[in-house]
KOLTOR-683881 format. One record per residue (C-alpha): residue in three letters; x, y, z. Coordinates in nm, 2 decimals, padded with zeros to 4 digits. Example, Ala and Ser with C-alpha at 12.3 -4.5 7.8 and 13.67 -1.06 7.14 Angstrom:
BEGIN
<ALA,<01.23,-00.45,00.78>>
<SER,<01.37,-00.11,00.71>>
# end
This chain:
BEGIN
<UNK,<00.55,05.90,-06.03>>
<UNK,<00.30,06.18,-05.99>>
<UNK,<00.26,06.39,-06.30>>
<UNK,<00.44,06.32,-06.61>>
<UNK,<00.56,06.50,-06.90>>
<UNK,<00.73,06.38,-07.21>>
<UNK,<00.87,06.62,-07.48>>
<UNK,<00.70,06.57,-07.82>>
<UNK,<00.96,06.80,-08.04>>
<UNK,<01.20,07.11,-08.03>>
<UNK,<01.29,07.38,-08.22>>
<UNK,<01.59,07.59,-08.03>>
<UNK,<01.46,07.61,-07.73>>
<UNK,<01.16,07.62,-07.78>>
<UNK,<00.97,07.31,-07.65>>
<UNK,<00.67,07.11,-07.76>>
<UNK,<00.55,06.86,-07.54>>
<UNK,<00.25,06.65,-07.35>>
<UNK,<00.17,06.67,-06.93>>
<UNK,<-00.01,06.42,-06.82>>
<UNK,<-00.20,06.48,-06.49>>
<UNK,<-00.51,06.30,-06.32>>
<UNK,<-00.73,06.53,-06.51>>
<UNK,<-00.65,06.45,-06.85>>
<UNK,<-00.34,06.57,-07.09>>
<UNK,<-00.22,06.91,-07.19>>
<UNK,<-00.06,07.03,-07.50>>
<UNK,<00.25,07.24,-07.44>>
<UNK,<00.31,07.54,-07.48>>
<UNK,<00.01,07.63,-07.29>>
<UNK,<-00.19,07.92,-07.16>>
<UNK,<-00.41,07.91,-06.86>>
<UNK,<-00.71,08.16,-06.85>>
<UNK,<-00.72,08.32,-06.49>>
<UNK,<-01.03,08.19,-06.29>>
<UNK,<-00.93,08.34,-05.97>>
<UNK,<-01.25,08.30,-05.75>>
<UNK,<-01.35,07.96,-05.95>>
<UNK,<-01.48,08.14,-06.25>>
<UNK,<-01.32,08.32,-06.56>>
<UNK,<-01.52,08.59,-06.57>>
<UNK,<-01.76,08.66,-06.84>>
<UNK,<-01.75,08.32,-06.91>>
<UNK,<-01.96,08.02,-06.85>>
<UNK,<-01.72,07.65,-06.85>>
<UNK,<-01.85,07.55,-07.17>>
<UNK,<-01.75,07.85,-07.34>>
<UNK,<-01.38,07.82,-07.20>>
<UNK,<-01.38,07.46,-07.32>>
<UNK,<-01.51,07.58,-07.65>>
<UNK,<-01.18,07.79,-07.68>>
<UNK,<-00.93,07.53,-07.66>>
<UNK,<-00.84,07.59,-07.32>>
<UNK,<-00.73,07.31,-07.17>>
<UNK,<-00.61,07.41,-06.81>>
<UNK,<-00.71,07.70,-06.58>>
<UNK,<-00.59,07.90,-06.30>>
<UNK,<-00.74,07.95,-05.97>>
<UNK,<-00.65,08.11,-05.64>>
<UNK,<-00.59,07.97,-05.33>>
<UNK,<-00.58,08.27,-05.09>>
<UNK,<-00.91,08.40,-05.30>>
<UNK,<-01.08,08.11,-05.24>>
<UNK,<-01.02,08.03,-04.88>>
<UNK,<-01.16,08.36,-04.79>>
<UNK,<-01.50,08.28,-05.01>>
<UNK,<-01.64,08.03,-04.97>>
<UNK,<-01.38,07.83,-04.79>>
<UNK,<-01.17,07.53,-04.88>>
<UNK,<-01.34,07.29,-04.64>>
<UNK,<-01.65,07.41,-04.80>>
<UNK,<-01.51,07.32,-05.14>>
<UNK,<-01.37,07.00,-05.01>>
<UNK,<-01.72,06.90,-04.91>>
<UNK,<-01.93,06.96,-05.20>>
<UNK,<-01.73,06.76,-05.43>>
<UNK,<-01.42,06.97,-05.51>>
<UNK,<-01.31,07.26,-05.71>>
<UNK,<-01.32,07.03,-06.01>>
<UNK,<-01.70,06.98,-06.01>>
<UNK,<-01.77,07.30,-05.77>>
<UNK,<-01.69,07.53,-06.12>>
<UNK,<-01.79,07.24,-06.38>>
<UNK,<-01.44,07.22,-06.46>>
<UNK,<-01.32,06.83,-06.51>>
<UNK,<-00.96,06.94,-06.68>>
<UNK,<-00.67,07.06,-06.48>>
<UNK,<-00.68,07.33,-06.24>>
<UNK,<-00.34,07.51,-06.11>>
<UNK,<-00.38,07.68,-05.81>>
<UNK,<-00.20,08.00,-05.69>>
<UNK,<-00.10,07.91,-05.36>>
<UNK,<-00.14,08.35,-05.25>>
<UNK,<00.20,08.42,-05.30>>
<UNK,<00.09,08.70,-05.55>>
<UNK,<-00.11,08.84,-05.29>>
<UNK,<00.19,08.85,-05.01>>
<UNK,<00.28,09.15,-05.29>>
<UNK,<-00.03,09.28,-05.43>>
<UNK,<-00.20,09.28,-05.05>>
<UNK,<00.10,09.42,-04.90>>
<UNK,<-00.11,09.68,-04.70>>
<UNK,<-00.34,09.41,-04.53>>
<UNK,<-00.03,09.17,-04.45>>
<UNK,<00.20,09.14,-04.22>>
<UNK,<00.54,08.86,-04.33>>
<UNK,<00.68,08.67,-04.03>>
<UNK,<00.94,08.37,-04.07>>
<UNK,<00.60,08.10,-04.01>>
<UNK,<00.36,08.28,-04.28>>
<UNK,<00.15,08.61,-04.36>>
<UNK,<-00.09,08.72,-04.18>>
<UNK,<-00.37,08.87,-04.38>>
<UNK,<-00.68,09.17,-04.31>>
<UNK,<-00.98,09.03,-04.56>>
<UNK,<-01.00,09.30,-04.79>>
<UNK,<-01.39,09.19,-04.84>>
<UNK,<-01.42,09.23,-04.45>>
<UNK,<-01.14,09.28,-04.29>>
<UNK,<-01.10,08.97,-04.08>>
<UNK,<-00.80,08.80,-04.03>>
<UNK,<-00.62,08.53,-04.18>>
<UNK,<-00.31,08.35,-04.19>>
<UNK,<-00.14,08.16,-04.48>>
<UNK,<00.19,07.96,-04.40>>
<UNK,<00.32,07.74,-04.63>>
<UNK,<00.15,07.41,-04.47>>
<UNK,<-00.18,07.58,-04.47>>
<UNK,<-00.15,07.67,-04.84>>
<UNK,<-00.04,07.34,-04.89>>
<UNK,<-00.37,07.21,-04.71>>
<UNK,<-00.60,07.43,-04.89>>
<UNK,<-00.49,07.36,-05.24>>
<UNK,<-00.54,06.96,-05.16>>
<UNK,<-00.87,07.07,-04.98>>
<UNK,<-00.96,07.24,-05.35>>
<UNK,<-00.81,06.95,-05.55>>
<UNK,<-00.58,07.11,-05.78>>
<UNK,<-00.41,06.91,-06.02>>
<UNK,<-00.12,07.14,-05.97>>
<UNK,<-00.04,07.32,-05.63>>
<UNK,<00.18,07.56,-05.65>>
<UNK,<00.46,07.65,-05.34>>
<UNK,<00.39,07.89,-05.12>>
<UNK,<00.65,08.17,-05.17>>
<UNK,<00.68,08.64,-05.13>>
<UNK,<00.61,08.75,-05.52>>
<UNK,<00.90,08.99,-05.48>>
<UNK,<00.81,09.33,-05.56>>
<UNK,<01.00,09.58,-05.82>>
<UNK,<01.19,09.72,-05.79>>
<UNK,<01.37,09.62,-05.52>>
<UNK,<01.76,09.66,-05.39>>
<UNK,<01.94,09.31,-05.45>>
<UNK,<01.96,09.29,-05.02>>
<UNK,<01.59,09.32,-05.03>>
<UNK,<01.54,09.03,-05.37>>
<UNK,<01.78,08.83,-05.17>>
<UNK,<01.62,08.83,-04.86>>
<UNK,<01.26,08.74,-04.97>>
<UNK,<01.42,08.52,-05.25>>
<UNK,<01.61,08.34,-04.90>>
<UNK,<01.23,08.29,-04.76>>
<UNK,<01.11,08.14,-05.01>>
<UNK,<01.32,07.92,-05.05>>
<UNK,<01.23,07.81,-04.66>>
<UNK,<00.91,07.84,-04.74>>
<UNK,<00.96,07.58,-05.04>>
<UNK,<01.10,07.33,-04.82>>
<UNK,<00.78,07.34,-04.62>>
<UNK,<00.55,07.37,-04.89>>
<UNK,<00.72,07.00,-05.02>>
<UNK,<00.66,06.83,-04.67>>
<UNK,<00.36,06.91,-04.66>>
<UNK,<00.23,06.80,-05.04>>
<UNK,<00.07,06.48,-05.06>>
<UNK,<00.18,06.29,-05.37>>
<UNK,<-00.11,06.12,-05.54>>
<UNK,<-00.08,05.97,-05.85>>
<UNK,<-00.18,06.26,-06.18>>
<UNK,<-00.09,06.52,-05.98>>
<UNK,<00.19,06.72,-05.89>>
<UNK,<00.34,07.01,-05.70>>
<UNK,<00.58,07.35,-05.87>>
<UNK,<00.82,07.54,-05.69>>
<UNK,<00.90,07.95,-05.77>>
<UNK,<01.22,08.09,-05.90>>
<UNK,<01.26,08.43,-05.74>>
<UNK,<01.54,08.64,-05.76>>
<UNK,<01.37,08.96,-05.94>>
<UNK,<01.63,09.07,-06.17>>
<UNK,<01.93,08.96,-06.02>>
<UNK,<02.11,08.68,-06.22>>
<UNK,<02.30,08.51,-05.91>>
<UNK,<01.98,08.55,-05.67>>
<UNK,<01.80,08.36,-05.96>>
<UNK,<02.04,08.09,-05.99>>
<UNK,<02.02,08.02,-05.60>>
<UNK,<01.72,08.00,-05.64>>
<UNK,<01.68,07.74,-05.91>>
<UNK,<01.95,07.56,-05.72>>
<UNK,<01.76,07.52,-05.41>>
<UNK,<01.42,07.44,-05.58>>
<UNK,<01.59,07.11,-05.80>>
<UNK,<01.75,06.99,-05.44>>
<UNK,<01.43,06.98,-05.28>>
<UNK,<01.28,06.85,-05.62>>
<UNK,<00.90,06.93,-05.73>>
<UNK,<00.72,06.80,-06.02>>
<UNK,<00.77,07.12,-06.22>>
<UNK,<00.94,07.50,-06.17>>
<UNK,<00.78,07.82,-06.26>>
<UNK,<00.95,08.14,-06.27>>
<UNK,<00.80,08.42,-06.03>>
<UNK,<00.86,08.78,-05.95>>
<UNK,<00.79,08.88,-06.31>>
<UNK,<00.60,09.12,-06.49>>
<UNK,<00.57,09.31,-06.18>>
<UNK,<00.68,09.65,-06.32>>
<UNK,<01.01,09.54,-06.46>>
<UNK,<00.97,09.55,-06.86>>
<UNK,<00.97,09.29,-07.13>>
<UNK,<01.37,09.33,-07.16>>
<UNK,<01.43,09.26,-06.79>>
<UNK,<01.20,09.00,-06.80>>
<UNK,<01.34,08.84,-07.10>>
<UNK,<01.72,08.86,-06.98>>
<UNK,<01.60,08.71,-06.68>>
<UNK,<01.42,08.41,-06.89>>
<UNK,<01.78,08.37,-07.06>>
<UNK,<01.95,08.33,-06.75>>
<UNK,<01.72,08.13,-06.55>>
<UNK,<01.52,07.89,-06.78>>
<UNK,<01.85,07.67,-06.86>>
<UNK,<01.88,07.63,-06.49>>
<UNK,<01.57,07.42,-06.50>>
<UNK,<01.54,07.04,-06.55>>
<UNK,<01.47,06.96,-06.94>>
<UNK,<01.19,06.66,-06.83>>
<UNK,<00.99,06.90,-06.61>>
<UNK,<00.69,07.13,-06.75>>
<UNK,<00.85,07.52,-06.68>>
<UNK,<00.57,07.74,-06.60>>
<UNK,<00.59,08.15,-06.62>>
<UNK,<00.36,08.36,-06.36>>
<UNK,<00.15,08.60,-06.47>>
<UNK,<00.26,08.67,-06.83>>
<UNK,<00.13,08.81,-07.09>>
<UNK,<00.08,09.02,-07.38>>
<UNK,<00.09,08.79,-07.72>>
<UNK,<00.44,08.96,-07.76>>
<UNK,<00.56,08.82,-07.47>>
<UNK,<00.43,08.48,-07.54>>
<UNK,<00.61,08.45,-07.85>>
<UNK,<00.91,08.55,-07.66>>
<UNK,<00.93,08.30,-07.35>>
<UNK,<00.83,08.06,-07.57>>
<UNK,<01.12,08.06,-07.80>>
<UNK,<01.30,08.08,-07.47>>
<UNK,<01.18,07.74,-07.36>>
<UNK,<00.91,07.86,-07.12>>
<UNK,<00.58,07.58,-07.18>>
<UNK,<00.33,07.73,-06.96>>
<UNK,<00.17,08.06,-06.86>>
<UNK,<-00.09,08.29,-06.71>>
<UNK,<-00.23,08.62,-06.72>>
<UNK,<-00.60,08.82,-06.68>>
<UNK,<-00.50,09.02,-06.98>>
<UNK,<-00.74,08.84,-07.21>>
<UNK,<-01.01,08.84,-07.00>>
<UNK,<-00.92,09.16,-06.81>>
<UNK,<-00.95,09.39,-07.18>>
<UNK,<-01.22,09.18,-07.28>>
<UNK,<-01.41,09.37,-06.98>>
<UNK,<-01.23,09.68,-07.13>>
<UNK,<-01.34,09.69,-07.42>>
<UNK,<-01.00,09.57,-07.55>>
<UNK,<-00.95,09.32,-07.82>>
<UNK,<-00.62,09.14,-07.90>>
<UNK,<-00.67,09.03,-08.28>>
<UNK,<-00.42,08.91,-08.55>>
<UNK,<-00.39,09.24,-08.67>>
<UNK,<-00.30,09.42,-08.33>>
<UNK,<-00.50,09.57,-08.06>>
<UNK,<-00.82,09.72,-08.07>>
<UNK,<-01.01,09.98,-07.84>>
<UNK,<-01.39,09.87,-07.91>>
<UNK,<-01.47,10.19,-07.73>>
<UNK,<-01.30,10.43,-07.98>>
<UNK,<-01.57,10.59,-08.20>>
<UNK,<-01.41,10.51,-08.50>>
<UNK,<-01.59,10.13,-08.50>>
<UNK,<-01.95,10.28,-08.45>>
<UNK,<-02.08,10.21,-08.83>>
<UNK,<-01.79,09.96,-08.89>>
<UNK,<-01.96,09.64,-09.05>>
<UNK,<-01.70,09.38,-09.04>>
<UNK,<-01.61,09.11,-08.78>>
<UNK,<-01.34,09.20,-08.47>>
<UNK,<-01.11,08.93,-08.63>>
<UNK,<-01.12,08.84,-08.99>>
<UNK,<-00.87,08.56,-08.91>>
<UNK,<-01.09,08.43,-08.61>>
<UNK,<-01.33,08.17,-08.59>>
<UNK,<-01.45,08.25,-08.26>>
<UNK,<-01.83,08.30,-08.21>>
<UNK,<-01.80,08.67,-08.18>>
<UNK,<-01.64,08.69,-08.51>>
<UNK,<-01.87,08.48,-08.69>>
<UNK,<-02.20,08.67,-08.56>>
<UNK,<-02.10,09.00,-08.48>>
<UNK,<-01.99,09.32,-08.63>>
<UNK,<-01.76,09.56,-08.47>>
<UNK,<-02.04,09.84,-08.48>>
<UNK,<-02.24,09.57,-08.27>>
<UNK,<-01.97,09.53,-08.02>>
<UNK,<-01.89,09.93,-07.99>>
<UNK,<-02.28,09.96,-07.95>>
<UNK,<-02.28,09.71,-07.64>>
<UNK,<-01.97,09.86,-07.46>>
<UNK,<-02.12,10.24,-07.54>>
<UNK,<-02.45,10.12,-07.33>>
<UNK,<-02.28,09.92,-07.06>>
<UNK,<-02.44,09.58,-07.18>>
<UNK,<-02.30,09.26,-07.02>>
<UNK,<-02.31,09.13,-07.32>>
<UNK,<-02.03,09.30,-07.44>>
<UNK,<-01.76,09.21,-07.21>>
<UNK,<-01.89,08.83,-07.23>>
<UNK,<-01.84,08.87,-07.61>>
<UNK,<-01.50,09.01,-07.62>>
<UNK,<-01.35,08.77,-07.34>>
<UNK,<-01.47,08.50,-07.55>>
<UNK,<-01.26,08.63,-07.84>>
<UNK,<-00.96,08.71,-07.64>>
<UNK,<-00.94,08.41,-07.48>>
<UNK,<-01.02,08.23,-07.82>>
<UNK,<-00.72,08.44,-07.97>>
<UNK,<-00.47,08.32,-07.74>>
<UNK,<-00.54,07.93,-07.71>>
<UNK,<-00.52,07.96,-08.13>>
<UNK,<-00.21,08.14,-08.05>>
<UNK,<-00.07,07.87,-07.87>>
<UNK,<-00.19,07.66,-08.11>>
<UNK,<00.03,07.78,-08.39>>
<UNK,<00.32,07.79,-08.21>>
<UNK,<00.30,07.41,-08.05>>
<UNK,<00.24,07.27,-08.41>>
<UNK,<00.54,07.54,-08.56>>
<UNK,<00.77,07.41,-08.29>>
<UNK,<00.67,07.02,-08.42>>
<UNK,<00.67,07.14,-08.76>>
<UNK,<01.07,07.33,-08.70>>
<UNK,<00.91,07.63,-08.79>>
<UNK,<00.86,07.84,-08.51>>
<UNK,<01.11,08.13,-08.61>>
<UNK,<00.92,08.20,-08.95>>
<UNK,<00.59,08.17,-08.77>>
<UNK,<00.66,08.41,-08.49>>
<UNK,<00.79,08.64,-08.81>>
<UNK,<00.46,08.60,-08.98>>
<UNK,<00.28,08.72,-08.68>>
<UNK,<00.48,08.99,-08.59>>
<UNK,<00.45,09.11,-08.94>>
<UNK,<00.05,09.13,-08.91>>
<UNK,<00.10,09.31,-08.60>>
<UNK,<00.28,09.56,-08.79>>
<UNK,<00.04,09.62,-09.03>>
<UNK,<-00.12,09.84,-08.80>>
<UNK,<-00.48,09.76,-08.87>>
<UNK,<-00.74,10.04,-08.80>>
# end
């Protein structure tokens, strides 16, 4: 056995539950801060750890552009390379066969990619993702696979779904099982129910130690993207941890979670808190908006983070209105804060069969509409 994970309770579908990997345990539901070059930005290690963050994201194709697996590999690992002892997941650059699509070229083998940092080139196939993500010792390595984009005709989702799929195959033969760690494939299928249940099928015959669900929030709305959750998450083994790419927005937490999804991703925390914006238990907040300028209270009320305790809003609005660093490092902190106690709430709702009345309770703050 290579990773393990055990269901503690559920409530629906909503799961609760424990994955055990070589780098200690995580607490499902789960959300992963993105740390794409080794680093969540505007934030030292110790502060993430102070969140309650318990696993992070980092990115393959990222990485082996600057400074290198091999490089990694030799001083010590990702792990101690970023002071990070806890479980790293690693994108394996599937996002970027999509987001790069004008410095790529696809063949059947790989993608070739132009550096944007330099414009050499490089090519990913799915061995040499494979390779790389040992090479950084992620505790989960993710499948190399096309991030379909949207929207896209169901020929198009089907083909790139179809190489994928290959690609997964690959990606499997090429993982080396150690014990603690463990390997995901992707669903794709964009919003096509059929292509999505291929998909699924394909990934549980070649068997990984978990399955995430791909393609999404990519342009397609939270209503695709949930009818696409209710189709394809009960396609998924039960014992395996389910893991959704690149979401979200608290709301759409709430909602994958009550439809069985147990982990995530997104740089929307850390991305607003460079924005200036700040998700709260009372809604969203533009620090930048003049309204805050001689407002004495905290950003949160309901938070315990540091930059709630110490620091007004007027303080905040000050440091974003001058450009100080200090301001971004500050508000990540929060919003990264805000979601891990998030997640909190839910995981002990969904032990406590409560998770309907505390999604309600949350929702109704939102609505308050705070100013």
């Amino acid at each position: 056995m290579t990773l393990a994970f055990r269901l503690l309770a559920t409530d629906g579908l909503a799961r609760a539950g424990i994955l055990q990997t070589a780098h200690g345990e995580v607490q499902t539901p789960a959300f992963m801060p993105v740390g794409t070059a080794g680093t969540v930005k505007a934030m030292t290690s110790d502060s993430v750890r102070a969140t309650g963050t318990q696993m992070v994201l980092a990115n393959a194709y990222h990485l082996m552009l600057r400074p290198g697996g091999e490089r990694i590999a030799s001083l010590g690992g990702l792990h101690r390379f970023m002071d990070w002892p806890q479980p790293i997941l690693t994108d394996s650059g599937g996002f970027q066969v999509m987001s790069l699509a004008d410095f790529r070229k696809i063949e059947e083998d790989g993608v070739t990619f132009r550096s944007h940092i330099d414009g050499s080139y490089h090519r990913l196939t799915p061995e040499r993702s494979t390779e790389i993500q040992y090479l950084l010792d992620a505790t989960i390595s993710m499948a190399f696979d096309e991030c379909t984009p949207y929207p896209v005709t169901y020929e198009g989702a089907a083909a790139s779904m179809r190489l994928s799929m290959r690609w997964a195959e690959r990606s499997r033969r090429a993982f080396r099982p150690r014990p603690g760690y463990g390997q995901f494939g992707i669903v794709q299928g964009s919003v096509f129910p059929e292509l999505r249940a291929e998909s699924a099928s394909s990934l549980v015959r070649i068997g990984f130690e978990g399955y995430a669900i791909g393609g999404l929030a990519v342009g397609e709305g939270q209503e695709a993207m949930f009818a696409v959750l209710d189709t394809t998450v009960p396609l998924l083994p039960s014992d395996a941890p389910r893991y959704l790419m690149g979401v979200g927005t608290p709301a759409d937490l709430l909602g994958a979670v009550s439809r069985g999804v147990d982990l995530f991703d997104c740089v929307i925390p850390t991305r607003g808190g460079r924005t200036g914006r700040a998700y709260t238990s009372l809604g969203v907040l533009n620090l930048r908006n003049a309204r805050h300028a001689a407002d004495e209270r905290p950003l949160d009320p309901s938070c315990a983070c540091p930059t709630c305790r110490k620091f007004s809003r007027a303080y905040l609005h000050h440091l974003f209105k001058c450009a100080e660093m200090l301001g971004p490092m500050l508000l990540t902190w929060h919003n990264v804060h805000y979601y891990q106690a998030l997640m909190q709430s839910l995981r002990e709702a969904i032990r406590g069969q409560s998770l309907a009345q505390c999604i309600a309770d949350i929702e109704a703050r939102w609505a308050e509409k705070e100013t």
